[in-house]
N, C-alpha and C positions, 0 to 999 in steps of 0.2 A: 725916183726910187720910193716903194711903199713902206713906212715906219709898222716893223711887224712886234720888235720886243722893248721892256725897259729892263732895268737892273739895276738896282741900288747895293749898294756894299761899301766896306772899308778898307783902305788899301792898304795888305796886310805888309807893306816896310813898313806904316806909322803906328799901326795898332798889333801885330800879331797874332797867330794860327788861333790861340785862343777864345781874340773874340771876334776873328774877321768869319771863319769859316761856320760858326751858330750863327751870327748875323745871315751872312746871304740864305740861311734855310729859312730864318724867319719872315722875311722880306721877298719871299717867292709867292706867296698866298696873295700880297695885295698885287705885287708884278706881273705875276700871270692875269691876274684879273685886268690891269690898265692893257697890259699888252693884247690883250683878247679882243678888246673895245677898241684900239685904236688899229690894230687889223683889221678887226671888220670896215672900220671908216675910207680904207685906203687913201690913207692922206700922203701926199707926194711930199717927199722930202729933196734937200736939194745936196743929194750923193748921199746920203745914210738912212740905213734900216735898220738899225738899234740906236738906244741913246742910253749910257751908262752915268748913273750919279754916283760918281767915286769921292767915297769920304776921305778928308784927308783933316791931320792936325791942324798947317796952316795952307791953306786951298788958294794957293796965289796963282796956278797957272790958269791958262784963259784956256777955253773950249775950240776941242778941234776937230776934226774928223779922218780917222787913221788910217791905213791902205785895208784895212778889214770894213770899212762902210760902217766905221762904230764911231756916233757925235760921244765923245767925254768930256762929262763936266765937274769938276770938282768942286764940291761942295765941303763943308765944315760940319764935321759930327763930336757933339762932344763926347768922352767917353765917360764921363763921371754923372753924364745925364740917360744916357743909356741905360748906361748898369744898373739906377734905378730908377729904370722906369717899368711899372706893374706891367706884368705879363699879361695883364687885358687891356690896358692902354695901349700896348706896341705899336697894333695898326695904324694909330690915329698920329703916332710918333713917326712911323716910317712916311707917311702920309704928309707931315708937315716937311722930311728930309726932299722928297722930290719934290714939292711945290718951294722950297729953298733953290732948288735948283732948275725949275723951270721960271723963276722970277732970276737968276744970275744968266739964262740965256736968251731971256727974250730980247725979240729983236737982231738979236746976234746969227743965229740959226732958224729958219722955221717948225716949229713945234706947232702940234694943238691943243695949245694949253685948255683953250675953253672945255675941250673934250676930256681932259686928263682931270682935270678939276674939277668937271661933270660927274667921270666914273669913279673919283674917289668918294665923293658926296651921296655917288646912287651904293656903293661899297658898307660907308656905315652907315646908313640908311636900312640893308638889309640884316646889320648884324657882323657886317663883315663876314658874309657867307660867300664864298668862290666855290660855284658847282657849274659843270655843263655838262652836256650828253656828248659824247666821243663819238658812235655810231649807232645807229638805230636799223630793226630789221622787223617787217613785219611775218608775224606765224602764220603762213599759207594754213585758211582753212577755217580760221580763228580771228574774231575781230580782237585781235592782241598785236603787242610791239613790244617784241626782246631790243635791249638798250643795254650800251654799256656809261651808267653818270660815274662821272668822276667829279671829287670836291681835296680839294685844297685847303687845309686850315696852318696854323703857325708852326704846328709838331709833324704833320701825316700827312700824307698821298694817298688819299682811298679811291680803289674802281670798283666797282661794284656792278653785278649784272641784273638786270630789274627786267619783269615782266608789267606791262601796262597795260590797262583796258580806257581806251580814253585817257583821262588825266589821273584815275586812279592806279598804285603800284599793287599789285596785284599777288607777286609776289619779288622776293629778293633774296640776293647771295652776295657777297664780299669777296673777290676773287683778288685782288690785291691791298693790301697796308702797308706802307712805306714810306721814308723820309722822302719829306717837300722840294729835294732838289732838283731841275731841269734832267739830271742824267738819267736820274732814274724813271723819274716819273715819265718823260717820252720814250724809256726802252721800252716801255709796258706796252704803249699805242701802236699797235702794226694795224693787226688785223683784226676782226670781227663778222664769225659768219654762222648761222641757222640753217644748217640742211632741211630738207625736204620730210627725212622722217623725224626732225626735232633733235637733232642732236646740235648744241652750241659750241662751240670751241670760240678761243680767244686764244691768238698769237703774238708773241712779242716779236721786238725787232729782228733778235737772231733765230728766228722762224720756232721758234720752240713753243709748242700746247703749255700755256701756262694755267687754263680753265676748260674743261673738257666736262659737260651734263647731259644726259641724254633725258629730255623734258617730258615723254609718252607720260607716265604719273603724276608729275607736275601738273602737267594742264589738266588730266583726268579729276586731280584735286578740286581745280577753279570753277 
């Protein structure tokens, strides 16, 4: 089985709504990011395709794997180290929560920690920048490529629709802003398509035009 996501979080009997559920949004920016790199790796796990570091007050149970193909491992988060820890350090704090918890399994389950510990290093290394291209389309006629990047920061989900010329953006538009959680930010990603005479649409999950441009002025611009 390919290890596709992670997830860190607090388990909200120990901690409560208040600060388990601002925790997991925060903690999606570096998880999408690990989880994206250890996708591409397709590293074979043996029975699970996610691995959850669940914070607990006292983390005495041992790591299992559940009838959902999800490893959980319980880690220790403190809560009075949390609370103040500066909202530009976070990263580097949720950063050291999962490497707590891939040092409580090794050996136990196979992980690839080398990998995980690679992508966090290459993570604040960029600033802690989480962006990728979702799909890309090239403008028949045009040496141009309509894209849709999407970036992930601590507060926001932004998609955004970008015209490229080569590696320059050429131009751009903001078709979505919203909170960093898994639900939303994947309803966004269905579809993405460039007709023929330039007109772009972006569809969500429940099939609905959420970005609709017709580009003929646009490009007449560039």
């Amino acid at each position: 089985m390919i290890l596709k996501d992670i997830y860190l979080y607090p388990e909200v009997l120990d901690y409560g709504e208040e600060l388990t559920y601002p925790f997991k949004e925060l903690t999606r920016s570096l998880c999408n990011y690990l989880g994206r790199r250890v996708k591409q790796a397709k590293y074979d796990t043996a029975g699970f395709n996610r691995v959850c570091f669940i914070g607990k007050k006292d983390p005495i149970g041992e790591s299992y794997v559940n009838s959902c193909n999800v490893l959980g491992v319980e880690i220790f988060i403190d809560e009075n180290e949390y609370r103040h820890t500066l909202k530009s350090e976070l990263n580097k704090y949720f950063a050291k929560l999962v490497i707590n918890g891939l040092d409580k399994v090794d050996g136990r389950y196979s992980l690839p920690k080398d990998l995980i510990v690679n992508a966090i290093d290459e993570f604040e290394s960029s600033g802690f920048i989480n962006e990728w291209v979702f799909k890309r389309k090239k403008l028949k006629g045009y040496k141009l490529t309509g894209l849709l990047k999407c970036r992930l920061t601590l507060d926001n989900f932004f998609m955004d629709f970008q015209i490229i010329n080569e590696d320059k953006v050429v131009y751009e538009e903001n078709v979505v802003t919203d909170h960093p959680n898994d639900f939303v930010f994947y309803y966004h990603l269905n579809k993405f398509n460039i007709t023929d005479d330039y007109v772009v649409e972006v569809v969500n999950k429940a099939d609905n035009v959420i970005y609709s441009k017709r580009l003929t002025n646009v490009l007449k611009s560039l």
